[in-house]
C-alpha positions as CSV (number, residue, x, y, z in Angstrom):
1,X,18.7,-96.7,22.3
2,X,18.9,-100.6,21.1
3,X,21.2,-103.0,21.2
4,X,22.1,-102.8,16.9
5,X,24.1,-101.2,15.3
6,X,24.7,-100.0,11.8
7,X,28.6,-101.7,12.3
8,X,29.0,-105.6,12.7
9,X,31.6,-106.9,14.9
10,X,34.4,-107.2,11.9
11,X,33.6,-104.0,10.9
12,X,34.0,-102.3,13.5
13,X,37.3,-104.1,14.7
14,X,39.0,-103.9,11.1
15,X,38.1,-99.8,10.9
16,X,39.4,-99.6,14.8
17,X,42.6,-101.7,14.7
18,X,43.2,-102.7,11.0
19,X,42.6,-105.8,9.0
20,X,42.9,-108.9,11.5
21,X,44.4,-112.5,10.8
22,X,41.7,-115.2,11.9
23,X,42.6,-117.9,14.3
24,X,40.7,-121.3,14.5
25,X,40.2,-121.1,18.2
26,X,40.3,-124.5,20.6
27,X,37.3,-126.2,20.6
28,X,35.2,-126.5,23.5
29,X,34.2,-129.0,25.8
30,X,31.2,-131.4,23.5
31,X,27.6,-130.3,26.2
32,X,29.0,-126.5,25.3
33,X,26.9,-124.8,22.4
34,X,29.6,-122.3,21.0
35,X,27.5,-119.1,19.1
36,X,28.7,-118.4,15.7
37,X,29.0,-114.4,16.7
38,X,31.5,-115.9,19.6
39,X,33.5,-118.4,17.8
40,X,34.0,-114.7,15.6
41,X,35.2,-113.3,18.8
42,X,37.8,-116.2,19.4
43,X,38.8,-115.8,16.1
44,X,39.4,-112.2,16.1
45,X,41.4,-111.9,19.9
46,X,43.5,-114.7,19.2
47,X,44.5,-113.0,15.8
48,X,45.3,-109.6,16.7
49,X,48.4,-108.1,17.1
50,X,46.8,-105.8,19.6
51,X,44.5,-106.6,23.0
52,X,41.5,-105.8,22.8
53,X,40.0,-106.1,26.1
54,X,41.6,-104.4,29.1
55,X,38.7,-104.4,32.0
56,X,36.7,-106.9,31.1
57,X,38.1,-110.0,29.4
58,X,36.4,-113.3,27.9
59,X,36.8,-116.6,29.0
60,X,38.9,-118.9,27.2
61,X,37.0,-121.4,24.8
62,X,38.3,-124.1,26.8
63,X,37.0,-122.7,30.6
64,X,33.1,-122.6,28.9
65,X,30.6,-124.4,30.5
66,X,27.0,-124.3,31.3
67,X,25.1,-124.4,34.7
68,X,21.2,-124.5,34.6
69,X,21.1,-123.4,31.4
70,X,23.6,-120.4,31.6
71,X,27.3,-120.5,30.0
72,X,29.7,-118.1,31.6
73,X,31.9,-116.2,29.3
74,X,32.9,-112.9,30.0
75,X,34.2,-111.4,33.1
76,X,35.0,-108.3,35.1
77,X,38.9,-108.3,35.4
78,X,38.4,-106.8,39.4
79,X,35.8,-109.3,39.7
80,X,32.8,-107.3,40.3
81,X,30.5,-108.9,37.7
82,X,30.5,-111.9,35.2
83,X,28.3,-112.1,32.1
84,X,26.4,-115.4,30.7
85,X,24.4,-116.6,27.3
86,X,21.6,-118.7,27.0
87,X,21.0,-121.0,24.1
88,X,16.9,-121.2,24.1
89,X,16.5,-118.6,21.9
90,X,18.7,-118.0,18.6
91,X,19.6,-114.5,19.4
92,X,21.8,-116.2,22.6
93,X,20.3,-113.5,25.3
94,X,23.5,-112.1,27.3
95,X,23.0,-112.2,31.5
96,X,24.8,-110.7,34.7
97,X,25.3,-111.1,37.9
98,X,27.6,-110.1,40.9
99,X,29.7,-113.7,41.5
100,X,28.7,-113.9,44.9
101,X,25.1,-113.9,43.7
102,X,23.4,-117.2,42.9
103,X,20.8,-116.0,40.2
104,X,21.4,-114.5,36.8
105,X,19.2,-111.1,35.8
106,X,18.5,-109.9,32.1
107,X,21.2,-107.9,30.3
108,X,18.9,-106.1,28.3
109,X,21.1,-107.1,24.9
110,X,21.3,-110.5,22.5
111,X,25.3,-111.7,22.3
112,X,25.7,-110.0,19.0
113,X,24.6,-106.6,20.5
114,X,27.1,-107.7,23.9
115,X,29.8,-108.1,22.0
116,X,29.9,-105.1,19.5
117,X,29.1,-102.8,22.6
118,X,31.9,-104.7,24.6
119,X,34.5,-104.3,21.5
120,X,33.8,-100.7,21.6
121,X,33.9,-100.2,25.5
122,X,37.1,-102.1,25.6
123,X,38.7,-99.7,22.2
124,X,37.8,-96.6,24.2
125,X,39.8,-97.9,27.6
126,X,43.2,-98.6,25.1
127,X,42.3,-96.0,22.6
128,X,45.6,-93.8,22.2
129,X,44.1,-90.5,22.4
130,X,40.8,-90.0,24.9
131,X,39.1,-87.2,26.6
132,X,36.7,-87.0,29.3
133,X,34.3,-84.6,31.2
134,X,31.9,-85.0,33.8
135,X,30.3,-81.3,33.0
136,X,28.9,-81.8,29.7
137,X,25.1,-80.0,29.5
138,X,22.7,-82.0,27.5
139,X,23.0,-78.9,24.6
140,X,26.8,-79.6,24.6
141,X,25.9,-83.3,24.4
142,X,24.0,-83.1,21.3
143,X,26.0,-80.9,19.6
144,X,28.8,-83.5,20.5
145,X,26.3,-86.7,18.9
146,X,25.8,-84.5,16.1
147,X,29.2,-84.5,15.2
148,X,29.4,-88.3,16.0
149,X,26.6,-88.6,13.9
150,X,25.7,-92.3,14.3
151,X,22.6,-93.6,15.9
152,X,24.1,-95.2,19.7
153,X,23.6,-98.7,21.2
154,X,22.9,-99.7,24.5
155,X,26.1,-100.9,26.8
156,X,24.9,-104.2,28.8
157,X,23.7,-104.5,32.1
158,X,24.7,-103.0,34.8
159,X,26.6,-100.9,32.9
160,X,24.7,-97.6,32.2
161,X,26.5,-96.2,29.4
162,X,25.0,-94.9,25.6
163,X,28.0,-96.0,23.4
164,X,28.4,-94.2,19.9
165,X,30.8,-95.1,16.8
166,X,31.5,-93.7,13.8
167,X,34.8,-93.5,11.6
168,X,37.9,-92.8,14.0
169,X,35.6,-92.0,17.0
170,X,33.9,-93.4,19.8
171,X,32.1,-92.1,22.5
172,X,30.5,-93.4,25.3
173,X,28.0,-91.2,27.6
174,X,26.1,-91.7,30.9
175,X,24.6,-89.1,33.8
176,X,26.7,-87.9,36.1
177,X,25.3,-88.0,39.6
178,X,27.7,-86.4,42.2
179,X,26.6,-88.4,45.4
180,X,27.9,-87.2,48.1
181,X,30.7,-85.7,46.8
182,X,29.0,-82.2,45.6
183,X,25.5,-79.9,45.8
184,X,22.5,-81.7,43.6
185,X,22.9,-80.2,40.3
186,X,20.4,-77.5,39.0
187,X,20.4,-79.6,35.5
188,X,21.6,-82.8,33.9
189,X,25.2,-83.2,33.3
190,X,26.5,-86.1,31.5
191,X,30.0,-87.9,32.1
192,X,31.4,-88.3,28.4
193,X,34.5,-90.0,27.0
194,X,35.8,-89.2,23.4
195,X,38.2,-91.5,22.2
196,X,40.5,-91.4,18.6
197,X,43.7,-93.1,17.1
198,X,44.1,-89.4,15.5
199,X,44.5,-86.6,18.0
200,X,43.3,-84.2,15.3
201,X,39.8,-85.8,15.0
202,X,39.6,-85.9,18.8
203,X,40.4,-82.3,19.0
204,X,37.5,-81.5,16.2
205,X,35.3,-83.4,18.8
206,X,36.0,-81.6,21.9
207,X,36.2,-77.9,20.0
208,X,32.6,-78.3,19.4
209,X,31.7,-78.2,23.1
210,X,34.3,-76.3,24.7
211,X,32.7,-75.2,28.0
212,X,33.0,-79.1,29.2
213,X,36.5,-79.2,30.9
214,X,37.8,-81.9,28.8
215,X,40.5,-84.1,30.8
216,X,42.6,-85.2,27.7
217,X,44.9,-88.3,28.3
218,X,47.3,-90.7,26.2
219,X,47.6,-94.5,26.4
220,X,50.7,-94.2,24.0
């Protein structure tokens, strides 16, 4: 997995949710170093017709500011965890925390490589047409992968999700460990969500691994 992939932020968002109308965003405060990839950002979510966060959400332009070297800008909507950049390196390296921590800890991605996996995250929680299983076997996995057929990129920290995109489809895949809640399992079983705008592509998606007891839901 890495943090790239072969879609850039505009590409991705046009091919999801259609061509989107640029807004200059506000600017903000002067000791604030906005990154191009993030003024993009500003510029797409004021533009669109349609959210395009819905757990997560990023900080107004105007509420940025840096503390010891970190610049908050994207939060968990319960709260649970907040993300910063840093401006010493020119890829803007993306960092977490729990807010009742005092001290940030690697993401593992640059800003570019937050934000694309962030759009897509966010698509796949308002998508209009989404399936999920907790069963999936790792043979059922990479026949689903296979159909994606796009290499995946890396989620953030401390989320532990693969995500994949390709035209109309997104998918985003992790372990599933049943706690306490069930027997250990005898193999590896992977929580996977599948998530169209066209039923008909989601239902070519699921068909090829039909064993996985695919919850199918509608944000429509």
């Amino acid at each position: 997995m890495n943090s790239d992939s072969v879609y850039g932020l505009s590409d991705f968002l046009f091919a999801w949710y259609g061509k989107i109308q640029r807004v200059k965003p506000p600017a903000v405060d002067p000791s604030v170093t906005l990154p191009p990839i993030l003024a993009e950002w500003y510029e797409f979510s004021l533009g669109s017709e349609h959210p395009l966060t819905f757990d997560t959400r990023c900080l107004a332009p105007t509420r940025l500011r840096e503390e010891s070297g970190h610049t908050k800008f994207w939060v968990e909507s319960q709260g649970c965890w907040e993300w910063a950049f840093r401006r010493d390196s020119p890829d803007f390296p993306v960092y977490f925390r729990d807010p009742g921590d005092r001290y940030w800890k690697p993401a593992g991605v640059p800003l570019a490589g937050f934000l694309i996996a962030m759009a897509v995250h966010e698509a796949v929680q308002g998508a209009p047409c989404v399936a999920y299983s907790s069963s999936v076997t790792a043979a059922d996995l990479q026949r689903i992968l296979a159909f994606v057929a796009q290499p995946g990129i890396s989620a953030p920290e401390p989320y532990g999700t693969a995500i994949y995109l390709s035209d109309g489809l997104l998918a985003e895949v992790e372990i599933f460990d049943p706690g306490d809640f069930g027997p250990p399992l005898t193999e590896d079983r992977y929580m996977v969500t599948l998530a169209s705008r066209n039923p008909q592509v989601l239902g070519e998606a699921t068909a090829v691994a039909p064993n996985a007891k695919w919850r199918l839901d509608t944000n429509e």
